[in-house]
Every structure is written in structure tokens, then in C-alpha cells.
PDB file of N, CA, C, O and CB in Angstrom:
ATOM      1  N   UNK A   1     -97.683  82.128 144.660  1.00  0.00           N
ATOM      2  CA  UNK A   1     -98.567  83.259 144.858  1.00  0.00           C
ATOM      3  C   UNK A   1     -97.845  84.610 144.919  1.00  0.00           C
ATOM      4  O   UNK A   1     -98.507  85.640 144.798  1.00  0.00           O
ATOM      5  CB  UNK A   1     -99.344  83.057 146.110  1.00  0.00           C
ATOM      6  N   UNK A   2     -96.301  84.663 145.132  1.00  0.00           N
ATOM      7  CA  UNK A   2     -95.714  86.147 145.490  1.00  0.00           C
ATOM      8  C   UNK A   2     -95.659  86.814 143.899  1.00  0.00           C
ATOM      9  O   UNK A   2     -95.481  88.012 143.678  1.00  0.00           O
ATOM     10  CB  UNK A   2     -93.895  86.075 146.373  1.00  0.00           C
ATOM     11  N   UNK A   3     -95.834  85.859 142.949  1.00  0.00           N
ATOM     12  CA  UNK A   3     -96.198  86.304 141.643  1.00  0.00           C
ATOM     13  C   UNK A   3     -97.114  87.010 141.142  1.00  0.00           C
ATOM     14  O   UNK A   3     -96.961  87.878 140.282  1.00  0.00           O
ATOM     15  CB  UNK A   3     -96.317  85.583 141.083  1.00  0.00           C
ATOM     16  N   UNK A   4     -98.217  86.645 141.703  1.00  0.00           N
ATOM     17  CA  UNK A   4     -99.570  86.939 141.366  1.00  0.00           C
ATOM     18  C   UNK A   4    -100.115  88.511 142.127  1.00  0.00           C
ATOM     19  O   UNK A   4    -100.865  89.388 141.700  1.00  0.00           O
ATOM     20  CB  UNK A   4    -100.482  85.550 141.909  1.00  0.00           C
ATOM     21  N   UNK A   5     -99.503  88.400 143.167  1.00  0.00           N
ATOM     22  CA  UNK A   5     -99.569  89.819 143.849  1.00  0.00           C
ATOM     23  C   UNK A   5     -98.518  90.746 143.758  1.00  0.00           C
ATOM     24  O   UNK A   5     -98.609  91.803 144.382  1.00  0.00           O
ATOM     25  CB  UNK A   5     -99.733  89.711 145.189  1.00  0.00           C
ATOM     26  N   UNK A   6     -97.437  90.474 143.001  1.00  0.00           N
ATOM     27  CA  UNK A   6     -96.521  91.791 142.663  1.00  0.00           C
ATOM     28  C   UNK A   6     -97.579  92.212 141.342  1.00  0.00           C
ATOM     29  O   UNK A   6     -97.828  93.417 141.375  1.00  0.00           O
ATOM     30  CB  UNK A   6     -94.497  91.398 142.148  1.00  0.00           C
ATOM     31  N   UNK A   7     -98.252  91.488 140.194  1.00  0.00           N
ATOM     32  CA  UNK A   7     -99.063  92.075 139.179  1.00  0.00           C
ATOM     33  C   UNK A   7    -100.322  92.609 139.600  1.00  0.00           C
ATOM     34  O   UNK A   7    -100.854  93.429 138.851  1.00  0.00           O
ATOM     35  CB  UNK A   7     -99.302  91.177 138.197  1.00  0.00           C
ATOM     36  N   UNK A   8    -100.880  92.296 140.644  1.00  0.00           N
ATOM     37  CA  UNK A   8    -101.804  93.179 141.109  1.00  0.00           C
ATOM     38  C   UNK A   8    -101.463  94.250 141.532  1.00  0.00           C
ATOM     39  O   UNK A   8    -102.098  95.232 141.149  1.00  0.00           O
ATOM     40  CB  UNK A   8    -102.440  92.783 141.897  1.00  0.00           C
ATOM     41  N   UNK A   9    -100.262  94.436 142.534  1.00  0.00           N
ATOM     42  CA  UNK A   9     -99.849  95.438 143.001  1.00  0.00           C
ATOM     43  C   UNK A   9     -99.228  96.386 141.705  1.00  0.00           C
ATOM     44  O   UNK A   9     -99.142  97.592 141.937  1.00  0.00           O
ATOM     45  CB  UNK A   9     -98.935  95.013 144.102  1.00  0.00           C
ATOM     46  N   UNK A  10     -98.953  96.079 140.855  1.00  0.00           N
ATOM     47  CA  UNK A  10     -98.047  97.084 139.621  1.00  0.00           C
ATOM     48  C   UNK A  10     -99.091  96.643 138.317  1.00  0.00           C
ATOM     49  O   UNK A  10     -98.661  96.134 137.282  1.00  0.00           O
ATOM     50  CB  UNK A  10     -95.886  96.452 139.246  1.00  0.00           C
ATOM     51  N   UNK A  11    -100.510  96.931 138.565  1.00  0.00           N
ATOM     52  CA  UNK A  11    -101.422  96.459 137.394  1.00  0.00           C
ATOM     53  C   UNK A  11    -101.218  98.009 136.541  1.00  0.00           C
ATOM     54  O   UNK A  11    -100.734  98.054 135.410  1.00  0.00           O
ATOM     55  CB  UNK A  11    -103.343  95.944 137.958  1.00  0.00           C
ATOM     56  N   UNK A  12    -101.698  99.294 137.335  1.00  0.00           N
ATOM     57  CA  UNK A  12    -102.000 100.243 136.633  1.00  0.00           C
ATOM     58  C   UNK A  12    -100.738 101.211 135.923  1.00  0.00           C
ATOM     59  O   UNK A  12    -100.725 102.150 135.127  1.00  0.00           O
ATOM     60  CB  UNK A  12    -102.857 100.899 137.488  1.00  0.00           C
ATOM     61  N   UNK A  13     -99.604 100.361 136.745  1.00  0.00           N
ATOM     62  CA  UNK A  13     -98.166 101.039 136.677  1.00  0.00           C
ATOM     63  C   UNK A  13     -97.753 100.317 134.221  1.00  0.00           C
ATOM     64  O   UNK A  13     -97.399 100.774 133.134  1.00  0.00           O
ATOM     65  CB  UNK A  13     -96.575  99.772 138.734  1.00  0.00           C
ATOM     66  N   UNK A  14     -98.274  98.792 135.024  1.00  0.00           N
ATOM     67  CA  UNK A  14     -97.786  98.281 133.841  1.00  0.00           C
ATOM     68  C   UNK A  14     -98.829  98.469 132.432  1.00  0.00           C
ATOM     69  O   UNK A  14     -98.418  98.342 131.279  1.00  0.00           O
ATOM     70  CB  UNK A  14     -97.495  96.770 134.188  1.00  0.00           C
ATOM     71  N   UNK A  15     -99.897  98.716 132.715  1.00  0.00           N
ATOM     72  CA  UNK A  15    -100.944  98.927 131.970  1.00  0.00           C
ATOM     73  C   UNK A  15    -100.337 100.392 131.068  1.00  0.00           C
ATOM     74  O   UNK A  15    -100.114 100.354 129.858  1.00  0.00           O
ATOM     75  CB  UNK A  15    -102.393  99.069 133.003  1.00  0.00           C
ATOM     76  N   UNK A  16    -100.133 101.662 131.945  1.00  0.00           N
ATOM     77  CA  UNK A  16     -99.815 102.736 131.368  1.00  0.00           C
ATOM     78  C   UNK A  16     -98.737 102.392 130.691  1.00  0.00           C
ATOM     79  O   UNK A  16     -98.844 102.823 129.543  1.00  0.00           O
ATOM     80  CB  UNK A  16     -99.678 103.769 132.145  1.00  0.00           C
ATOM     81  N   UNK A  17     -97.550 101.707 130.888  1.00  0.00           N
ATOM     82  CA  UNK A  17     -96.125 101.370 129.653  1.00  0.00           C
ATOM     83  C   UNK A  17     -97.163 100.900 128.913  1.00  0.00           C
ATOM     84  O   UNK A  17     -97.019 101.728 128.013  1.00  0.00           O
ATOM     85  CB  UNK A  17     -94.561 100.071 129.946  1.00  0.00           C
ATOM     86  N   UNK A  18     -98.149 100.214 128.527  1.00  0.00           N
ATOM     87  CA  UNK A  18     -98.567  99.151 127.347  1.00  0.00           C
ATOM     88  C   UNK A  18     -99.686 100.347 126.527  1.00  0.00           C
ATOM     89  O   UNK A  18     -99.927 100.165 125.333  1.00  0.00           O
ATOM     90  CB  UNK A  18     -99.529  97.332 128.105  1.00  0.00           C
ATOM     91  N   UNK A  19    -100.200 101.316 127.125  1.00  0.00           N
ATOM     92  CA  UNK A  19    -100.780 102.127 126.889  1.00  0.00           C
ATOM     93  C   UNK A  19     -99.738 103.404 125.968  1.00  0.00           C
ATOM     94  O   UNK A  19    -100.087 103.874 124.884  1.00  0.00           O
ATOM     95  CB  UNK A  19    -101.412 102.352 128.177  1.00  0.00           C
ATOM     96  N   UNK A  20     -98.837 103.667 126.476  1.00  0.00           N
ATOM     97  CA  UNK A  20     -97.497 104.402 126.198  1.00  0.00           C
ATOM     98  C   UNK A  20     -96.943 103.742 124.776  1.00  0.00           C
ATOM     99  O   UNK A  20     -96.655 104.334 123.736  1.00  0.00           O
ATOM    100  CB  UNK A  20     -96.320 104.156 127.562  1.00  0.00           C
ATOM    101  N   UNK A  21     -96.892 102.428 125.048  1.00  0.00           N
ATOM    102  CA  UNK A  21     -96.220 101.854 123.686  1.00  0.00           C
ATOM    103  C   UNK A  21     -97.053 101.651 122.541  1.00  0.00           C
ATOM    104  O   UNK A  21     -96.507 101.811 121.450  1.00  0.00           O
ATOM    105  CB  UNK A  21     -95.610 100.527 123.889  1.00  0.00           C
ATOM    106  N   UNK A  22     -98.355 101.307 122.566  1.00  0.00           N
ATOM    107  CA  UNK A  22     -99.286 101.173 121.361  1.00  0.00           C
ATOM    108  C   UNK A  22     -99.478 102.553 121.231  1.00  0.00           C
ATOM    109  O   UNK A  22    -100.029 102.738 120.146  1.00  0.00           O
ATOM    110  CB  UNK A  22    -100.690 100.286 121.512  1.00  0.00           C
ATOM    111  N   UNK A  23     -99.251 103.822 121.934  1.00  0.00           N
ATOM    112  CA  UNK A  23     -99.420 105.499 121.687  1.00  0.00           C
ATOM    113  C   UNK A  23     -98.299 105.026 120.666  1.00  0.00           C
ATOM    114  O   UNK A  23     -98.662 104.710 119.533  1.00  0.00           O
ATOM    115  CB  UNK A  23     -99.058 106.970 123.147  1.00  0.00           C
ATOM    116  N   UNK A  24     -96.859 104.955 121.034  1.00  0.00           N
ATOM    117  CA  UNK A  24     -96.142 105.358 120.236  1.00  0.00           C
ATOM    118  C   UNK A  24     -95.689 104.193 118.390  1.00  0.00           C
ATOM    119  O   UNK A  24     -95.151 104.400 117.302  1.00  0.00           O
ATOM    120  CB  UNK A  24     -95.005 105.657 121.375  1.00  0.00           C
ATOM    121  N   UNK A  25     -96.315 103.121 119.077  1.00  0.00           N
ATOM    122  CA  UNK A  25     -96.160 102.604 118.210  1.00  0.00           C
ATOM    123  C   UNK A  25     -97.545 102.433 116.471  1.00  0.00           C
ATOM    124  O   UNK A  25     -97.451 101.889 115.371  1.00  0.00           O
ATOM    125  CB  UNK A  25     -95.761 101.545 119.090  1.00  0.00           C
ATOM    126  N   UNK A  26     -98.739 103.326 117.249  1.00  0.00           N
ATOM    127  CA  UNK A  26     -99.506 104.043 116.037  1.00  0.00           C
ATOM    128  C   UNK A  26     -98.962 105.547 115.649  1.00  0.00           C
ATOM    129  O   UNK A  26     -99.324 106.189 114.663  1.00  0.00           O
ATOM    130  CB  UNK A  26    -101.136 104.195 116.457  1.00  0.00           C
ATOM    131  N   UNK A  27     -98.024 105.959 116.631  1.00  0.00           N
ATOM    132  CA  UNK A  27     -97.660 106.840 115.513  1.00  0.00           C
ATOM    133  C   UNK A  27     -96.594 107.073 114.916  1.00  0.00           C
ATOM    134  O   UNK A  27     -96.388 108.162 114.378  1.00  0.00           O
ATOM    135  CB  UNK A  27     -97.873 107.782 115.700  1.00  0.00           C
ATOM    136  N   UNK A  28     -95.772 106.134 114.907  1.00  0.00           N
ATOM    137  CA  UNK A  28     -94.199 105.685 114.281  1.00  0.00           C
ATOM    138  C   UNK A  28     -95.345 105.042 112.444  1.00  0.00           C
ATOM    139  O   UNK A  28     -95.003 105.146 111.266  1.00  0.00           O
ATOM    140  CB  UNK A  28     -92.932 103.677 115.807  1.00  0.00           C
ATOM    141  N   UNK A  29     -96.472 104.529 112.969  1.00  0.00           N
ATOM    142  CA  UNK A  29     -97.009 103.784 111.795  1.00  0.00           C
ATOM    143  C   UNK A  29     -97.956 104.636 110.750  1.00  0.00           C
ATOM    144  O   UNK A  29     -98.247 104.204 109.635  1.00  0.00           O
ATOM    145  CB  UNK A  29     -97.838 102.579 112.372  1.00  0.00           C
ATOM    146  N   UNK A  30     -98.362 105.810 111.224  1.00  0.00           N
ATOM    147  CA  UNK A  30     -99.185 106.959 110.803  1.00  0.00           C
ATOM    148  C   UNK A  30     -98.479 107.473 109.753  1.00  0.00           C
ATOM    149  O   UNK A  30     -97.308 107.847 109.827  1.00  0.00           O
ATOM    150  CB  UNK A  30     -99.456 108.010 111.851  1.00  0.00           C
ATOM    151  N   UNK A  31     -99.348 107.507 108.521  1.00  0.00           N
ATOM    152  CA  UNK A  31     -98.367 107.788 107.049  1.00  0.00           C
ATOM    153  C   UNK A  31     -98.800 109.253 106.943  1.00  0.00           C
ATOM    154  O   UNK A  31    -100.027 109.330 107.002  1.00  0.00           O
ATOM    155  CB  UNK A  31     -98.814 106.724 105.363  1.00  0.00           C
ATOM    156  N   UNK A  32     -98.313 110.216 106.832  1.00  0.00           N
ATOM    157  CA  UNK A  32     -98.731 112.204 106.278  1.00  0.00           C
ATOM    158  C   UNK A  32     -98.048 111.967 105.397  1.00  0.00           C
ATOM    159  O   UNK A  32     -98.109 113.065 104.842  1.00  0.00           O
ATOM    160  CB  UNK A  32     -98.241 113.897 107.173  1.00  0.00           C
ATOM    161  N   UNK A  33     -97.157 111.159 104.541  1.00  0.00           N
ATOM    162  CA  UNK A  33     -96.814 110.951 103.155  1.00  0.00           C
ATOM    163  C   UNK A  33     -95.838 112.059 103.270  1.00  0.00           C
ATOM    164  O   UNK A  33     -95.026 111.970 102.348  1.00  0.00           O
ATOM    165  CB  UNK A  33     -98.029 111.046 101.966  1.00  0.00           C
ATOM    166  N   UNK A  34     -95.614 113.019 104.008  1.00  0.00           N
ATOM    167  CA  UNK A  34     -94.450 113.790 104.467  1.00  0.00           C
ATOM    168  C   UNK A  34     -94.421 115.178 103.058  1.00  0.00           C
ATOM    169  O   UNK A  34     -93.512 115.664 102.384  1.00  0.00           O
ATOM    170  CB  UNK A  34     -92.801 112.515 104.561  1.00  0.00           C
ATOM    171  N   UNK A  35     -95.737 115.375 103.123  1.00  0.00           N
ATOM    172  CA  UNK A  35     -96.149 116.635 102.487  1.00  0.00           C
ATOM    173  C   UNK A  35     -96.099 117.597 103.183  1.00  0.00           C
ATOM    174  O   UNK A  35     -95.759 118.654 102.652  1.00  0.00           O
ATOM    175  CB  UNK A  35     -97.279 116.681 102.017  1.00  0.00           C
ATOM    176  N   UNK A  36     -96.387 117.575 104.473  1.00  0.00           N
ATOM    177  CA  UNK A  36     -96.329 118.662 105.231  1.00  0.00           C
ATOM    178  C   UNK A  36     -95.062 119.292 105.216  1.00  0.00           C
ATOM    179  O   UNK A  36     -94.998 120.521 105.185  1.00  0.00           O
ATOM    180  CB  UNK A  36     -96.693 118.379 106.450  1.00  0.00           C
ATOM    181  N   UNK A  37     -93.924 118.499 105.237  1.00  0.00           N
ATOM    182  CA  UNK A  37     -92.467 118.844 105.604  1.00  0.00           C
ATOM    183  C   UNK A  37     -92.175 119.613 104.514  1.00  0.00           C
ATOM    184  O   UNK A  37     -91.555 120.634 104.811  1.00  0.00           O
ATOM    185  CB  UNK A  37     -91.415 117.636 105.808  1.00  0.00           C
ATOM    186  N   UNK A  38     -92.476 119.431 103.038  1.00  0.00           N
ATOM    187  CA  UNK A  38     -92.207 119.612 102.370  1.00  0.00           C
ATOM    188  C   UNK A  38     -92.788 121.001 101.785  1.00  0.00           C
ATOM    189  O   UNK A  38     -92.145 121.795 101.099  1.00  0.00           O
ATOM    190  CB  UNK A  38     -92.219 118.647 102.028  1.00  0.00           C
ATOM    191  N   UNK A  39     -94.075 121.129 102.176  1.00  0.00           N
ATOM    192  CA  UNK A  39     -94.518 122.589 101.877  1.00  0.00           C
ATOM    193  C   UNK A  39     -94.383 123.339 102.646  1.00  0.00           C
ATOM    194  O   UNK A  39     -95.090 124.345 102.579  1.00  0.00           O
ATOM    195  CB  UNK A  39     -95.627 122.838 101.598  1.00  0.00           C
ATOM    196  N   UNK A  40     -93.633 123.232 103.491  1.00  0.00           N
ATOM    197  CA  UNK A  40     -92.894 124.134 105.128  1.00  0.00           C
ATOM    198  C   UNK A  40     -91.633 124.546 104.258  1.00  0.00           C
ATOM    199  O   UNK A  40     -91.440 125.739 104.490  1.00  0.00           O
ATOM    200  CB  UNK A  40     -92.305 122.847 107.014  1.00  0.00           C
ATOM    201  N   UNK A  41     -91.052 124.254 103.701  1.00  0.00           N
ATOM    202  CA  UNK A  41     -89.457 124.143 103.282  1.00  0.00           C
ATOM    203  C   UNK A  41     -89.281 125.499 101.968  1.00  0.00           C
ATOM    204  O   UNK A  41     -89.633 125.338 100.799  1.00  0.00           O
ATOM    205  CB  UNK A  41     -89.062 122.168 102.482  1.00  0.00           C
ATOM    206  N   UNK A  42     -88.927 126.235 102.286  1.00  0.00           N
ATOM    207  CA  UNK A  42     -88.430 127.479 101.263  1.00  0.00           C
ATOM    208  C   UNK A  42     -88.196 126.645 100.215  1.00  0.00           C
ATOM    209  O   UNK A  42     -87.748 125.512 100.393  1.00  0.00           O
ATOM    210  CB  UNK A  42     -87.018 128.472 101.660  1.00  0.00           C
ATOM    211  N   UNK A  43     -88.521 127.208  98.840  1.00  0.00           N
ATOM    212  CA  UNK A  43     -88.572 126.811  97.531  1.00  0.00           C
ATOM    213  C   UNK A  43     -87.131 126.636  97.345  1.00  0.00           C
ATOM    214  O   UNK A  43     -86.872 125.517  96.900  1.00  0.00           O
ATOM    215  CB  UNK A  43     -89.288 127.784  96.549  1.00  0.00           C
ATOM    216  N   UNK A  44     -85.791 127.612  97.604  1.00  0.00           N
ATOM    217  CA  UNK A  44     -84.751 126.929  97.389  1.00  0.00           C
ATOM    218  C   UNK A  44     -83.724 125.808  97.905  1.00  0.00           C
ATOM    219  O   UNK A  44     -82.647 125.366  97.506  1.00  0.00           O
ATOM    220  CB  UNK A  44     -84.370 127.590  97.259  1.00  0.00           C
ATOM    221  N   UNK A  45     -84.836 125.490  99.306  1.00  0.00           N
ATOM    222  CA  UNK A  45     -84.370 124.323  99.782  1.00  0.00           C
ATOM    223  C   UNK A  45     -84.849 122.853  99.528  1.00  0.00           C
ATOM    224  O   UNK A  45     -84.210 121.883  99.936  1.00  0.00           O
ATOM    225  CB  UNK A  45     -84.428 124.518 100.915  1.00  0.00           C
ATOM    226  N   UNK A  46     -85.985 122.760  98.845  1.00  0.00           N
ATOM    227  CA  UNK A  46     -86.915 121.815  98.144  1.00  0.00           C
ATOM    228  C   UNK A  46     -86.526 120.454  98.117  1.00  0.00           C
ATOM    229  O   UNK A  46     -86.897 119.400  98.633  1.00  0.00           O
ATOM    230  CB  UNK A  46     -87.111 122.187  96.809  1.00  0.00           C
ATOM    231  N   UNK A  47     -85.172 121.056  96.908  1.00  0.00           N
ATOM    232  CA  UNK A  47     -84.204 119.893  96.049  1.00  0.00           C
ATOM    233  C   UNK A  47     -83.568 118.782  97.056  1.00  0.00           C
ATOM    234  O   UNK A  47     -83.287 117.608  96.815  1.00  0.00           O
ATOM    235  CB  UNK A  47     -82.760 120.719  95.213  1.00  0.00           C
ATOM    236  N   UNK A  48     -83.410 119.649  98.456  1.00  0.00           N
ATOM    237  CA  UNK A  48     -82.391 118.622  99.174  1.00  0.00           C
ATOM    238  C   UNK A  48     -82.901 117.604 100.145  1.00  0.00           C
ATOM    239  O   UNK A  48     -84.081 117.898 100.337  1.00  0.00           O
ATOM    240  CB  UNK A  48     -81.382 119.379  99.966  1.00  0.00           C
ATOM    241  N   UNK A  49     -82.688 116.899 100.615  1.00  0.00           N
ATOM    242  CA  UNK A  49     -82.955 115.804 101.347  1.00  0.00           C
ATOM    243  C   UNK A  49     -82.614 116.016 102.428  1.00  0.00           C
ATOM    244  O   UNK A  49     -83.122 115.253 103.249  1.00  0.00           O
ATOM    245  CB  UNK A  49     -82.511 114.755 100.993  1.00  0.00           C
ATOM    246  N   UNK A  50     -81.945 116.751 102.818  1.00  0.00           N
ATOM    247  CA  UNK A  50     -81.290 117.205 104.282  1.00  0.00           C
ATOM    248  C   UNK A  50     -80.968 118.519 104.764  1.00  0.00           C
ATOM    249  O   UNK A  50     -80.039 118.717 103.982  1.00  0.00           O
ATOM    250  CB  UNK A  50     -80.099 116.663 104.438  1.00  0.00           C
ATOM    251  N   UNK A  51     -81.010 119.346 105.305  1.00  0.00           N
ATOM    252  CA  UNK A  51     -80.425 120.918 105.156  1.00  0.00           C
ATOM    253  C   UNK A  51     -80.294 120.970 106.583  1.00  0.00           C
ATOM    254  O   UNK A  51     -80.952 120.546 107.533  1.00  0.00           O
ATOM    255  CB  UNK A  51     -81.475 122.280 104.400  1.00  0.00           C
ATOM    256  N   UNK A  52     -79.299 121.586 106.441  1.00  0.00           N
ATOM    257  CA  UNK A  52     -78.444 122.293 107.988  1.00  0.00           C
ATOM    258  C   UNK A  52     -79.683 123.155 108.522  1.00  0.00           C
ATOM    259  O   UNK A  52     -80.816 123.347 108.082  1.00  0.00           O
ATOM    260  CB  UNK A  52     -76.732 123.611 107.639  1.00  0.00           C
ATOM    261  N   UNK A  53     -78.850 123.684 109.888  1.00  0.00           N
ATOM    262  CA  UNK A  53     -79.940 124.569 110.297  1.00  0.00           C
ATOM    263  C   UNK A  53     -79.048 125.584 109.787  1.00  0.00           C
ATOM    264  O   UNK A  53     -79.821 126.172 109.030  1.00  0.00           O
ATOM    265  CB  UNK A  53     -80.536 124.635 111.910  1.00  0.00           C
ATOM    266  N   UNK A  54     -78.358 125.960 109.727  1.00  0.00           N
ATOM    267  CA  UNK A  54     -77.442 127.363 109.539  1.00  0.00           C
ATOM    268  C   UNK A  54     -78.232 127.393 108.183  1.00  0.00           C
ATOM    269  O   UNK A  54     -78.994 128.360 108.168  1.00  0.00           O
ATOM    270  CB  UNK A  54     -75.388 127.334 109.503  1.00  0.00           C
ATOM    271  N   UNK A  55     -78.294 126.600 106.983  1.00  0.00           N
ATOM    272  CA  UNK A  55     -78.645 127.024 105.299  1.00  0.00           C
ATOM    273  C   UNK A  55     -80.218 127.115 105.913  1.00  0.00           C
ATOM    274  O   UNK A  55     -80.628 128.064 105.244  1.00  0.00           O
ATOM    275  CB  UNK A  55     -78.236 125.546 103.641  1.00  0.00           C
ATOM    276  N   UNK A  56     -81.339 126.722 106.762  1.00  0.00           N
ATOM    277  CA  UNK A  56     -82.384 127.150 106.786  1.00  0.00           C
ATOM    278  C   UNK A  56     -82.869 128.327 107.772  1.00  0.00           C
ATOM    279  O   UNK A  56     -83.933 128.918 107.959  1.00  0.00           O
ATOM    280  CB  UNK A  56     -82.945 126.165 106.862  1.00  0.00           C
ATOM    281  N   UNK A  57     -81.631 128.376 108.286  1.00  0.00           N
ATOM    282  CA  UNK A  57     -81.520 130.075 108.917  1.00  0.00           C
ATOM    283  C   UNK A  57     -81.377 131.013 107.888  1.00  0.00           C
ATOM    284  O   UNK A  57     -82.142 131.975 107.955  1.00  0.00           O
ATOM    285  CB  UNK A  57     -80.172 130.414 109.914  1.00  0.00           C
ATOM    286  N   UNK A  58     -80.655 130.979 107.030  1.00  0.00           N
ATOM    287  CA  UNK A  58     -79.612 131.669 105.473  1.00  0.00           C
ATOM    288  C   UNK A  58     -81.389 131.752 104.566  1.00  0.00           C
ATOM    289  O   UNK A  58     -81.940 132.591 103.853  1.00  0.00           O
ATOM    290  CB  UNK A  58     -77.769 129.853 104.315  1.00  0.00           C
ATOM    291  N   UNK A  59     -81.587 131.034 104.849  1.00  0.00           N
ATOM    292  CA  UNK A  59     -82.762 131.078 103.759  1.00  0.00           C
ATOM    293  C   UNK A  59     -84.228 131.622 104.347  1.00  0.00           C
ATOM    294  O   UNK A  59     -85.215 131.957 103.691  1.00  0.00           O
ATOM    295  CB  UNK A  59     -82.997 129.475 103.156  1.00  0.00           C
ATOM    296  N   UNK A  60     -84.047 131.601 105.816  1.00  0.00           N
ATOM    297  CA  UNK A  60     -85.440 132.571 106.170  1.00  0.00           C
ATOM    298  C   UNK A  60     -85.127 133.777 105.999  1.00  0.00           C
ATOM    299  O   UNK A  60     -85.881 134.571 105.436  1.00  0.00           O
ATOM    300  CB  UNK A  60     -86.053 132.545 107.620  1.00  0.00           C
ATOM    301  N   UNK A  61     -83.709 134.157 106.563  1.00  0.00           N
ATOM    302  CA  UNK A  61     -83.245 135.496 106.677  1.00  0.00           C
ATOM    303  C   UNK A  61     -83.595 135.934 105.362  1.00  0.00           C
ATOM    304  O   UNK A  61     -84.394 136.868 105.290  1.00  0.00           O
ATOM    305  CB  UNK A  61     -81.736 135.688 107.060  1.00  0.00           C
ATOM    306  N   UNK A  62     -82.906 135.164 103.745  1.00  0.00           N
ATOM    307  CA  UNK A  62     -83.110 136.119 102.249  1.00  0.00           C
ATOM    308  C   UNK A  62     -84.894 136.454 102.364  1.00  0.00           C
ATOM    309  O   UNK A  62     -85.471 137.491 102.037  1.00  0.00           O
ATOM    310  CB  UNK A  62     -82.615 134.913 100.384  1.00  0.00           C
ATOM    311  N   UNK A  63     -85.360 135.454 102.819  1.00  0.00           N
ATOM    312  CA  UNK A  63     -87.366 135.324 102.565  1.00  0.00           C
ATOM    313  C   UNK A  63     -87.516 135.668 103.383  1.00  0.00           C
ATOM    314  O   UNK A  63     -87.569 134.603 103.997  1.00  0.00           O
ATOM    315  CB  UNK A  63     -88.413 134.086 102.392  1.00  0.00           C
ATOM    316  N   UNK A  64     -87.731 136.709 104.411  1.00  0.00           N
ATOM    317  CA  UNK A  64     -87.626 137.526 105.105  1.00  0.00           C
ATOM    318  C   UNK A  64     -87.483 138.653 104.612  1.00  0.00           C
ATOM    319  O   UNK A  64     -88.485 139.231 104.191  1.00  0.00           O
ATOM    320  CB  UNK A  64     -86.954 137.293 105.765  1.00  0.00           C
ATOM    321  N   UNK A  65     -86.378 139.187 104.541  1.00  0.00           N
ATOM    322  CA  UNK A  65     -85.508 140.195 103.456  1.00  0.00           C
ATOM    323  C   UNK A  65     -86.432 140.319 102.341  1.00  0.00           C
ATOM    324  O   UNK A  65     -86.829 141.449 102.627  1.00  0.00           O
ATOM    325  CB  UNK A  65     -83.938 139.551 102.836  1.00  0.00           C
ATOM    326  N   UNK A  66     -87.003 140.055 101.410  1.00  0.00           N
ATOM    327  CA  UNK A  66     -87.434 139.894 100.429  1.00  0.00           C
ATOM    328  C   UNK A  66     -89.265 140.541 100.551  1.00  0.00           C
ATOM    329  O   UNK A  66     -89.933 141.260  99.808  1.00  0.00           O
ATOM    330  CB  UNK A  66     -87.048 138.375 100.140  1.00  0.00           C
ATOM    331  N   UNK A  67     -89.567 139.817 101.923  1.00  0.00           N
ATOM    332  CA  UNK A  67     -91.073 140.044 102.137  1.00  0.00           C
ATOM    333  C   UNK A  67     -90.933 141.413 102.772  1.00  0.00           C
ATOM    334  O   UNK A  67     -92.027 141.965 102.655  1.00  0.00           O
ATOM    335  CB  UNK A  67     -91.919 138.858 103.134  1.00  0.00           C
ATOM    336  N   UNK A  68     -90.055 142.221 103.405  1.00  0.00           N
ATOM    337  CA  UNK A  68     -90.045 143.248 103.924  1.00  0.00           C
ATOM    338  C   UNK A  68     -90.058 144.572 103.169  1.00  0.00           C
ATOM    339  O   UNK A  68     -90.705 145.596 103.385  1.00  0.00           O
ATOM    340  CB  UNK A  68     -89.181 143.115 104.611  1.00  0.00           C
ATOM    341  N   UNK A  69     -88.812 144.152 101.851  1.00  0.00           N
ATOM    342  CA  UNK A  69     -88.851 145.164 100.531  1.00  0.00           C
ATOM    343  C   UNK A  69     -89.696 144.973 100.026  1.00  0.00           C
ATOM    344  O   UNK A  69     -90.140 146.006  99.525  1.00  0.00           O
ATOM    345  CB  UNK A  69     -87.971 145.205  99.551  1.00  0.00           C
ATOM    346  N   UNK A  70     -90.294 144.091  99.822  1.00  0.00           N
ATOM    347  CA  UNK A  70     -91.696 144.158  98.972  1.00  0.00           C
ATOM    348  C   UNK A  70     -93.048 144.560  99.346  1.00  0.00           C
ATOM    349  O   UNK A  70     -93.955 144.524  98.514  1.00  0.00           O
ATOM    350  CB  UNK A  70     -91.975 143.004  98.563  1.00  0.00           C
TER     351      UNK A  70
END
């Protein structure tokens, strides 16, 4: 029986982890096909698969620069 009443006593404790994990585990599974990322991304960074933050600092600053003279 000291079994049966530690899960009563930790029902709502353990419920929220199981609640927590099917949260995270529908949205590890949720497809956006990763368009979004991609139309966020300055046209000359497009090509790459990875970019620093320094080259997407470098590249707001020119598009920046660019929208201001114009």
C-alpha cells in the first residue's frame, strides 16, 4: 500500500510532466516545412544552410543601409 499512496500523493505533480511531454513532443512533430525561416533570411543569405550571427548582423546592417538611402 506505501505504493499506492506516494501516486496519490504526487498525482497532479506527475500528470503535469506527462502533460509537459506530449506539449513538447507535438511540437518537435509539427511540420511549417520551414518556410518561415526562410522568408525571414536576407536574399543574400538564402543559399546557405547555416549563417553566423556576425554575417546576419553584416547583412542587416547593408539592408538597412540601403532602405535608408533609398
Amino acid at each position: 500500500m506505501p505504493n499506492s499512496n506516494f501516486w496519490s500523493q504526487h498525482r497532479e505533480g506527475s500528470l503535469n510532466w506527462l502533460a509537459l511531454g506530449l506539449l513538447l513532443a507535438a511540437w518537435n512533430a509539427a511540420d511549417d516545412g520551414g518556410t518561415a525561416l526562410k522568408a525571414r533570411r536576407p536574399d543574400s543569405l538564402r543559399g546557405y544552410t547555416q549563417v553566423s550571427v556576425r554575417a546576419a548582423q553584416r547583412a542587416h546592417a547593408n539592408l538597412s543601409a540601403r532602405v535608408i538611402k533609398a
